[in-house]
N, C-alpha and C positions, 0 to 999 in steps of 0.2 A: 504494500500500500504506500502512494508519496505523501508526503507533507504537505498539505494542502500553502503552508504559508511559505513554502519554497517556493521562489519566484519560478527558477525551472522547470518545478510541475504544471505548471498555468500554461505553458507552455503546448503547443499540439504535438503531437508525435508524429512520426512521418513525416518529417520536413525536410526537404533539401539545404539549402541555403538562408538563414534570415538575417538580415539588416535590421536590428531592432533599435529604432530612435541612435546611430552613430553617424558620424558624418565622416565625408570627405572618404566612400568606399570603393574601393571598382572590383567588380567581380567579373572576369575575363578569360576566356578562353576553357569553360568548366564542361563537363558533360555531367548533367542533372539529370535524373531519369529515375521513373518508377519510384517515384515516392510519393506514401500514401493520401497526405495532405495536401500538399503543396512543392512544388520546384523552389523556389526563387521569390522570397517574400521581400519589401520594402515596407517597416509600417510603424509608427510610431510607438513609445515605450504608453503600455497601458497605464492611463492617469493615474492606476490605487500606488504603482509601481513609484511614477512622478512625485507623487504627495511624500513622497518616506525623507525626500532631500529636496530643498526647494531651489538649489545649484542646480540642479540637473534638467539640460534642453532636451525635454523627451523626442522631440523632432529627427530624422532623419534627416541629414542636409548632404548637398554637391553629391549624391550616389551615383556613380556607373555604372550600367549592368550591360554588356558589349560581347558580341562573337562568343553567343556562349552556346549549348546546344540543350535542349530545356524539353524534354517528352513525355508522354505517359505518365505526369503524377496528378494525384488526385484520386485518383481508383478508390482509395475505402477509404475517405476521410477521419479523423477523429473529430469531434462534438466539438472540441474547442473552438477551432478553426474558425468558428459561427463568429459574427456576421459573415464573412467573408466566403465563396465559394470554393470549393475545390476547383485548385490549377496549377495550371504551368507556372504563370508569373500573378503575384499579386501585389498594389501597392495602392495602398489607402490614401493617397495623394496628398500627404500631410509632408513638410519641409517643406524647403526652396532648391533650385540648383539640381532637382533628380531628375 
């Protein structure tokens, strides 16, 4: 069983790659594939995460995501993943510069 107050439990499983609220990233030249959730996520740090430090720019900023090769994920999502769908690339359009 996880600890539900572990940040990393909150987390979905089956994820490829995520950019969670860090700037200045480039993710480049990756082959991403068959995973359960998601490929390739860009998304802000969840605001309960934000409130713990009021230093911290939960935003993603200037992200890369380039020449990468990104297929078949999403197949059996996990519940977390919610709002968001299962896929290839996701990014909640939050930062500047992605």
């Amino acid at each position: 069983m996880t600890d539900p107050t572990d940040p990393l439990s909150q987390l979905p499983s089956g994820s490829g790659l995520l950019v969670i609220g860090a700037d200045n990233v480039t993710a480049k030249q990756n082959l991403v594939m068959r995973n359960n959730s998601v490929g390739i996520a860009v998304v802000q740090l969840p605001p309960a995460f934000a409130a713990l430090d009021p230093r911290i720019n939960p935003f993603p900023d200037n992200t890369r995501i380039s020449e990468n090769v990104v297929l078949l994920n999403g197949g059996k999502p996990d519940p977390r993943i919610a709002p968001f769908p299962p896929s290839d690339l996701i990014w909640d359009f939050s930062g500047t510069g992605n």
